[in-house]
LOKESE-638734 format. One record per residue (C-alpha): residue in three letters; x, y, z; chain; residue number from 1. Coordinates in Angstrom, 1 decimal, always signed. Layout:
N
<type Ala, xx X, yy Y, zz Z, mol A, seq NUM>
...
This chain:
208
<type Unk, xx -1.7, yy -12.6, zz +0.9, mol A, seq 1>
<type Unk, xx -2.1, yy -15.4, zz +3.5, mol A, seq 2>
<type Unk, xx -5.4, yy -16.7, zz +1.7, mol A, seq 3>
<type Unk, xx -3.4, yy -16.5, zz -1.3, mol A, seq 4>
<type Unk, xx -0.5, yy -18.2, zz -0.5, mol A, seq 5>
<type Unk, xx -2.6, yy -20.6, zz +1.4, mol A, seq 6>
<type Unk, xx -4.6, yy -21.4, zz -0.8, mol A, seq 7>
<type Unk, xx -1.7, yy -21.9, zz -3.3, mol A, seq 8>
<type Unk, xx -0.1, yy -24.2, zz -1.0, mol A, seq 9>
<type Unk, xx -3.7, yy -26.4, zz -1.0, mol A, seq 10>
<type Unk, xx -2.6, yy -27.0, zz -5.0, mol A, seq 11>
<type Unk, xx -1.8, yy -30.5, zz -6.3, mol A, seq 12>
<type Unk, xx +1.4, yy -29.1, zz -8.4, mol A, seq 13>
<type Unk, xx +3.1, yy -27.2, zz -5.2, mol A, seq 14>
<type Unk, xx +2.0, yy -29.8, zz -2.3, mol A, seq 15>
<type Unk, xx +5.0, yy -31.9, zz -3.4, mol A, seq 16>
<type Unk, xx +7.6, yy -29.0, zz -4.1, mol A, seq 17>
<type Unk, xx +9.3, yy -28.5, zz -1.2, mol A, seq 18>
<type Unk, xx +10.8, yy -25.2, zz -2.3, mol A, seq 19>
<type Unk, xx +7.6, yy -23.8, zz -3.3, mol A, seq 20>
<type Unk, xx +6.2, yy -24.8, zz -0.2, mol A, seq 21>
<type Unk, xx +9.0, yy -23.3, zz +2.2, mol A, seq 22>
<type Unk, xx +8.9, yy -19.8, zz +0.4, mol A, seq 23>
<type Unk, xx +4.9, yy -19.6, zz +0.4, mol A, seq 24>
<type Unk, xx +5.0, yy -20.8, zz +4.3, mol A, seq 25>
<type Unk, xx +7.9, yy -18.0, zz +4.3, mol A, seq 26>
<type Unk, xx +5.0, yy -15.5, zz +3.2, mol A, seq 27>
<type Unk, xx +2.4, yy -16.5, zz +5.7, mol A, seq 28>
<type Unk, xx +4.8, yy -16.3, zz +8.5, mol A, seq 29>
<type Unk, xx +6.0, yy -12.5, zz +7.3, mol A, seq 30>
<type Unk, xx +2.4, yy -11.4, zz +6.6, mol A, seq 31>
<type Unk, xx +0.8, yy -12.9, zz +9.9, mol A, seq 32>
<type Unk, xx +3.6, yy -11.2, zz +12.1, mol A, seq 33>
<type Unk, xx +3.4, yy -7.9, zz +9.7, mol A, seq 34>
<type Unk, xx -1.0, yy -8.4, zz +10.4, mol A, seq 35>
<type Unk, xx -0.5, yy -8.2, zz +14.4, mol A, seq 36>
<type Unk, xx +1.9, yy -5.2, zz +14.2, mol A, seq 37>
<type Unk, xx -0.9, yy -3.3, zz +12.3, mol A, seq 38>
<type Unk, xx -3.7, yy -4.7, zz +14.0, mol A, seq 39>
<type Unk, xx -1.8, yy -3.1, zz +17.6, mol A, seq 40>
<type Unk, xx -0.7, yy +0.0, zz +15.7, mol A, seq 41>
<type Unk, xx -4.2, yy +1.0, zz +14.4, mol A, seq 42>
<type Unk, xx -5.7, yy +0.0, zz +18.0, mol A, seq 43>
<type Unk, xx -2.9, yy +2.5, zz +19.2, mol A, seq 44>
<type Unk, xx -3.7, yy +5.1, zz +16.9, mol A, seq 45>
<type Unk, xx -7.9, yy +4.7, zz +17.1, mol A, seq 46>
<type Unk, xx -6.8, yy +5.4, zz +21.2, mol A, seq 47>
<type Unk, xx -4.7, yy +8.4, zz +20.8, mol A, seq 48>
<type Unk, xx -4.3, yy +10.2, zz +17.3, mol A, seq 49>
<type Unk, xx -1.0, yy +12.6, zz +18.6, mol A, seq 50>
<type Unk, xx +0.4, yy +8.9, zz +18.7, mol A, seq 51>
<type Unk, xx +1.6, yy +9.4, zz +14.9, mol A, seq 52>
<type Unk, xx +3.7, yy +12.4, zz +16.1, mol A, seq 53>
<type Unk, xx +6.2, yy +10.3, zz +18.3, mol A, seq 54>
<type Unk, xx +7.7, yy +8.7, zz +15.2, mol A, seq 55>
<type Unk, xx +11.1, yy +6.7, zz +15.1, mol A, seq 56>
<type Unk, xx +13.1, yy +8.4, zz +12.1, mol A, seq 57>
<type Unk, xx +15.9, yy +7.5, zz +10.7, mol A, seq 58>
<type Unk, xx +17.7, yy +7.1, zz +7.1, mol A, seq 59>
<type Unk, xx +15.8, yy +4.9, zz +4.8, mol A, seq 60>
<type Unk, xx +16.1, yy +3.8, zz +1.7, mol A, seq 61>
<type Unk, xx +12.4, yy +3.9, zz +0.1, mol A, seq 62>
<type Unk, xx +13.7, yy +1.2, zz -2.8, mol A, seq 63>
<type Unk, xx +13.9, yy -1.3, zz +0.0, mol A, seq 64>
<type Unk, xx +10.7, yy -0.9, zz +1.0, mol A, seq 65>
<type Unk, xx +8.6, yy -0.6, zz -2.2, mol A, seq 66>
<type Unk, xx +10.3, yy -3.8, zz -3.3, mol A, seq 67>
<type Unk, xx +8.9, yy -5.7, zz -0.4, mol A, seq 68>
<type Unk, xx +5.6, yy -4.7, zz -1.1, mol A, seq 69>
<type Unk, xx +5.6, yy -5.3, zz -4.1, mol A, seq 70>
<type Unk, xx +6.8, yy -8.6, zz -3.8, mol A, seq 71>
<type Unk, xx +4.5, yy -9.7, zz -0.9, mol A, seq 72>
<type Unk, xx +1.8, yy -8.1, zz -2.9, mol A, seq 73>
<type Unk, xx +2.2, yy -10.0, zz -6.4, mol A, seq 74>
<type Unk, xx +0.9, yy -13.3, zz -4.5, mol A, seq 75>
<type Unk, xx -2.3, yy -12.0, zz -4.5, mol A, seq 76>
<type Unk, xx -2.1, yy -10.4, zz -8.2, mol A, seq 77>
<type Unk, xx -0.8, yy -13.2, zz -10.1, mol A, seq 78>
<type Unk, xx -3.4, yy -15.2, zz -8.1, mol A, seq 79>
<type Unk, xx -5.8, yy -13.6, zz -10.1, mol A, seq 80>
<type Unk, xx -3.5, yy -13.3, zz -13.6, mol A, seq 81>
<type Unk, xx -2.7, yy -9.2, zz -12.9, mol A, seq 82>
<type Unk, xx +0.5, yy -7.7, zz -12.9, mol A, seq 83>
<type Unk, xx +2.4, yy -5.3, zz -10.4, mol A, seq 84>
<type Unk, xx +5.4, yy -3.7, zz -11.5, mol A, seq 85>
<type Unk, xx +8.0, yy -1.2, zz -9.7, mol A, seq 86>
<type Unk, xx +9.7, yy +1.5, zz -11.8, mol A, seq 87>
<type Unk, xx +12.1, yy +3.2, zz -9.9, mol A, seq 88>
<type Unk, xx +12.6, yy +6.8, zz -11.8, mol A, seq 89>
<type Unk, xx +13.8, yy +8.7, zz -8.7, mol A, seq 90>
<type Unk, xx +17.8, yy +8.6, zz -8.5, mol A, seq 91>
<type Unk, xx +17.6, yy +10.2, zz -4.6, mol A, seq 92>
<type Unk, xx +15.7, yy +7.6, zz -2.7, mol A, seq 93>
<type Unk, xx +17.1, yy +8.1, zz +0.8, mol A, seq 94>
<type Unk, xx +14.4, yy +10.0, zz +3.5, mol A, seq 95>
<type Unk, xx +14.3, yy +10.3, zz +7.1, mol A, seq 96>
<type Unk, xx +11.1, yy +8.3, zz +8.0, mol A, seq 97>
<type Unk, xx +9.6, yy +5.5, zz +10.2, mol A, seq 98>
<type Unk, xx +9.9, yy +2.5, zz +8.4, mol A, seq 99>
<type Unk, xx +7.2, yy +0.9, zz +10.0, mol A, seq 100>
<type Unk, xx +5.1, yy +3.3, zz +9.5, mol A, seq 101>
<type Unk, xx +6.1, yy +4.6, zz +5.9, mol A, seq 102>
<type Unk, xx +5.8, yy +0.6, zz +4.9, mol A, seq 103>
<type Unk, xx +2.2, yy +0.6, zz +6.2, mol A, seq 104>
<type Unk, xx +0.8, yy +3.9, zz +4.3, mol A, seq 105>
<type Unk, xx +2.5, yy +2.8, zz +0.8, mol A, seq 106>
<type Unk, xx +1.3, yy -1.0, zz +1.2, mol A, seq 107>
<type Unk, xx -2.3, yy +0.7, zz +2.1, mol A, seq 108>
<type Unk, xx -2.3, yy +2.3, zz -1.5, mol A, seq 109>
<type Unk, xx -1.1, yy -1.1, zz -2.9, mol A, seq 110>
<type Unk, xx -3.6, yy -2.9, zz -1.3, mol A, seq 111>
<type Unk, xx -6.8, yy -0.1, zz -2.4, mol A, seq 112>
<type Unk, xx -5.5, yy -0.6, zz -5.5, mol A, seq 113>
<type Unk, xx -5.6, yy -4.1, zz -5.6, mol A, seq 114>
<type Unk, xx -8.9, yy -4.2, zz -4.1, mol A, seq 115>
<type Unk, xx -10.5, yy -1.6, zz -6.3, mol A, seq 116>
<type Unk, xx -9.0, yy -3.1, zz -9.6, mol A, seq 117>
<type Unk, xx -11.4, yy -6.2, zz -9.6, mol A, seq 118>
<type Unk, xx -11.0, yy -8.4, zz -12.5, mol A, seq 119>
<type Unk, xx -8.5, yy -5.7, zz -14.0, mol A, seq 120>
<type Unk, xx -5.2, yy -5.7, zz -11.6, mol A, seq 121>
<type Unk, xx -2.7, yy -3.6, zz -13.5, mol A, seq 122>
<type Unk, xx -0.6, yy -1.7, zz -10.9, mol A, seq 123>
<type Unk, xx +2.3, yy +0.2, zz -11.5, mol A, seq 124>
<type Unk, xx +4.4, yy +1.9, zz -8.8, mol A, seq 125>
<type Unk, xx +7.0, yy +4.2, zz -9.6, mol A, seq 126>
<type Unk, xx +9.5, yy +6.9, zz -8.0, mol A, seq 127>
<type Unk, xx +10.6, yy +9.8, zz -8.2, mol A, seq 128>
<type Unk, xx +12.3, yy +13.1, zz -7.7, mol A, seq 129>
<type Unk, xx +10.0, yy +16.1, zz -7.5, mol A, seq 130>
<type Unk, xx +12.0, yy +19.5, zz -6.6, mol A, seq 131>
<type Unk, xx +13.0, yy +18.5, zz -2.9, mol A, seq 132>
<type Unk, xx +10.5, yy +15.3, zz -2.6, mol A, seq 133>
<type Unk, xx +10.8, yy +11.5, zz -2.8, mol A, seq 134>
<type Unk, xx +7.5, yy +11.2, zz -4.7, mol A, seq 135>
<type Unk, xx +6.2, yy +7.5, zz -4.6, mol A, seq 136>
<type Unk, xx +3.2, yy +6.6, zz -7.1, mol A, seq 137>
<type Unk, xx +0.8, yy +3.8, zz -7.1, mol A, seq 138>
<type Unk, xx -1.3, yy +3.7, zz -10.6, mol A, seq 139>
<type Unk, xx -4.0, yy +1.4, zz -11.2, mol A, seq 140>
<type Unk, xx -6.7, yy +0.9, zz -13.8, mol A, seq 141>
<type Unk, xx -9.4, yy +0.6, zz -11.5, mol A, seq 142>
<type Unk, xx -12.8, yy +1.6, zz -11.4, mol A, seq 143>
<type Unk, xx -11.7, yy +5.1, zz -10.7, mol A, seq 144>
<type Unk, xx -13.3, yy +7.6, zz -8.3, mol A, seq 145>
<type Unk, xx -16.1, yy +9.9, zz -8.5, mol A, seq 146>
<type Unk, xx -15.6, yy +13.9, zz -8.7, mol A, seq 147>
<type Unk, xx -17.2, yy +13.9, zz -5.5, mol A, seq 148>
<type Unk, xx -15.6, yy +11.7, zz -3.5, mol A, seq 149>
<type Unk, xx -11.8, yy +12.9, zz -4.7, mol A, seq 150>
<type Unk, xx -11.7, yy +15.5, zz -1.6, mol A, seq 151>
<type Unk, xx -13.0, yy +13.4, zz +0.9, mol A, seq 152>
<type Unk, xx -11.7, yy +10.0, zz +0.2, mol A, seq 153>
<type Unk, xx -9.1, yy +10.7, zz +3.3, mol A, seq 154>
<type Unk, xx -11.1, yy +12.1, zz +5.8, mol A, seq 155>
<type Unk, xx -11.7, yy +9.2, zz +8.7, mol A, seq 156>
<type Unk, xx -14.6, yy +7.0, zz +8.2, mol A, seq 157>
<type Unk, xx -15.4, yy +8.1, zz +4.7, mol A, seq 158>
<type Unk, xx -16.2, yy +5.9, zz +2.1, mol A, seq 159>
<type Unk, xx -16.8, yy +6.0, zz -1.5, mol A, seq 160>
<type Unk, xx -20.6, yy +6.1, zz -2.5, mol A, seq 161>
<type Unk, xx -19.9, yy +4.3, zz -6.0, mol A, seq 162>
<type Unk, xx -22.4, yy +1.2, zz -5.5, mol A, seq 163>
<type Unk, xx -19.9, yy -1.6, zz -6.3, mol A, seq 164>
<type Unk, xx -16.9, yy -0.4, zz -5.0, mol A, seq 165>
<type Unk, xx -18.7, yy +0.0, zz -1.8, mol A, seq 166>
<type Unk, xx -19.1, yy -3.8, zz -1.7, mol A, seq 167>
<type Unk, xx -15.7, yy -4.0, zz -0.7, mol A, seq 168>
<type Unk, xx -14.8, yy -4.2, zz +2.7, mol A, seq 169>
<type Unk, xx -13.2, yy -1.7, zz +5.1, mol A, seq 170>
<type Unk, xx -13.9, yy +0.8, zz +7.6, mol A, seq 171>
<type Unk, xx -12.5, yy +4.4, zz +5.9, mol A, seq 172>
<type Unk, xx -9.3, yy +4.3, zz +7.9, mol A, seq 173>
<type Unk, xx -6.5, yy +3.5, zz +5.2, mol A, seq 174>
<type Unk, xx -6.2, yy +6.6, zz +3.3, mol A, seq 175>
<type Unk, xx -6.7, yy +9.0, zz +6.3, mol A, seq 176>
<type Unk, xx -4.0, yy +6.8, zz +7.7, mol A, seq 177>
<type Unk, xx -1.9, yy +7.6, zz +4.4, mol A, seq 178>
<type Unk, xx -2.5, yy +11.5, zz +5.0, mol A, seq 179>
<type Unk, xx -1.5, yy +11.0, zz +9.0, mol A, seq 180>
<type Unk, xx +1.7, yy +9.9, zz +7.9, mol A, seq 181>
<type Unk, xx +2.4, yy +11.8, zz +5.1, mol A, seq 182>
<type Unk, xx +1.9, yy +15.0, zz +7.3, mol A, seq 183>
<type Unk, xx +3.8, yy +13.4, zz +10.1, mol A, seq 184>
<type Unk, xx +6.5, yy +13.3, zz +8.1, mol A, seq 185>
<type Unk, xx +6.1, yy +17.0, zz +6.9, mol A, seq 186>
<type Unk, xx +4.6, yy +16.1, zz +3.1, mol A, seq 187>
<type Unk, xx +1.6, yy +15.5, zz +1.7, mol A, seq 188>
<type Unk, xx -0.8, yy +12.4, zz -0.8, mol A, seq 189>
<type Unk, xx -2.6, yy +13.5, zz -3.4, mol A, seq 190>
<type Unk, xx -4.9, yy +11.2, zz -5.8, mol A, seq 191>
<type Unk, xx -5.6, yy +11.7, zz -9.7, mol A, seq 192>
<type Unk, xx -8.6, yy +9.4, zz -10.9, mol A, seq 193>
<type Unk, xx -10.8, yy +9.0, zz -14.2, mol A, seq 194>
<type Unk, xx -12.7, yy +6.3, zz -15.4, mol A, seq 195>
<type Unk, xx -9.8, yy +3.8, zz -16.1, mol A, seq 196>
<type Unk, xx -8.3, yy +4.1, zz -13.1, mol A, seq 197>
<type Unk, xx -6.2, yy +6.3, zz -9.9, mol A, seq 198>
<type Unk, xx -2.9, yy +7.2, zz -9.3, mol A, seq 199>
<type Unk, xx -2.2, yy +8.4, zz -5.5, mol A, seq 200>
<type Unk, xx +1.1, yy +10.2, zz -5.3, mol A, seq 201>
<type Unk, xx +3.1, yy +10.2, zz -1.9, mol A, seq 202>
<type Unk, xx +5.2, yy +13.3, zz -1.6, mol A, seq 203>
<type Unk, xx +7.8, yy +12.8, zz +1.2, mol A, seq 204>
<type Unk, xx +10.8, yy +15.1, zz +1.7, mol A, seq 205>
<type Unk, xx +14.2, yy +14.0, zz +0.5, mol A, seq 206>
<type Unk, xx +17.0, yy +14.3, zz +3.1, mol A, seq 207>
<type Unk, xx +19.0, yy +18.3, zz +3.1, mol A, seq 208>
């Protein structure tokens, strides 16, 4: 998102709009303190992994925070002509979570699935109300994920052996992140994938 909105910035029809200038510096100043929080939390984590236990909860509303990610994120997608949408299906969106940490393992799935889309960025996040769960879903049309790699996609370290999507960079921690959290929080992730694509699903517990 800073590349993005730096490079935007860099652009001979938004050097000279004030406006457009302010609310892409606005980005780069949200996403550069949001970076160094994560960059300490994962250090914290990598150091001592009952750290995710000592959670701050409190009432949230999960609207809130799929909006911002979505809107931070939709620098980078309409950088390169995608689309990232929010659907908000469930009518119960209030949990008892760490917002911190909640933001993090939903903007992770956001960010695989921008990353794994390529050329093809059509994302779709949606919520809703499964039995007693806040179930949040991040759908993209992707390059999809082997059989193989479905069950282990979460464990720490793993990657994907699909040649190209390999080429992407990371280190296997996001989506065992995702399940830390989810299980922290007393649900669970699961992930759906084919050739045109994945959906993870987030299933957080909706307040008694």
């Amino acid at each position: 998102a800073i590349s993005m909105a730096t490079a935007a910035i860099e652009e001979p029809g938004v050097i000279k709009n004030e406006l457009v200038i302010k609310q892409f510096t606005k980005v780069i100043k949200e996403e550069n303190e949001r970076m160094n929080r994560q960059v300490e939390m994962i250090l914290k984590i990598a150091q001592d992994d009952g750290l995710i236990s000592k959670l701050d909860k409190k009432d949230i509303d999960i609207n809130t925070i799929i909006k911002s990610i979505v809107a931070q994120s939709s620098v980078r997608v309409e950088k390169n002509n995608g689309t990232i949408k929010y659907i908000a299906k469930a009518k119960n969106t209030i949990i008892k979570a760490d917002e911190i940490h909640i933001y993090q393992a939903i903007n992770n799935l956001v960010d695989n699935a921008i990353k794994y889309s390529h050329n093809n960025i059509d994302i779709k996040v949606t919520s809703e109300n499964k039995d007693r769960y806040l179930v949040i879903n991040v759908t993209d049309k992707g390059v999809g994920i082997k059989k193989e790699d479905e069950q282990r996609v979460f464990e720490k370290f793993y990657r994907v052996s699909t040649k190209d999507v390999h080429n992407v960079k990371g280190f296997g921690l996001g989506l065992n992140y995702v399940k830390q959290i989810a299980e922290a929080h007393n649900g669970y992730v699961t992930l759906k994938s084919n050739k045109i694509g994945s959906t993870f699903s987030l299933f957080l517990p909706l307040n008694k």
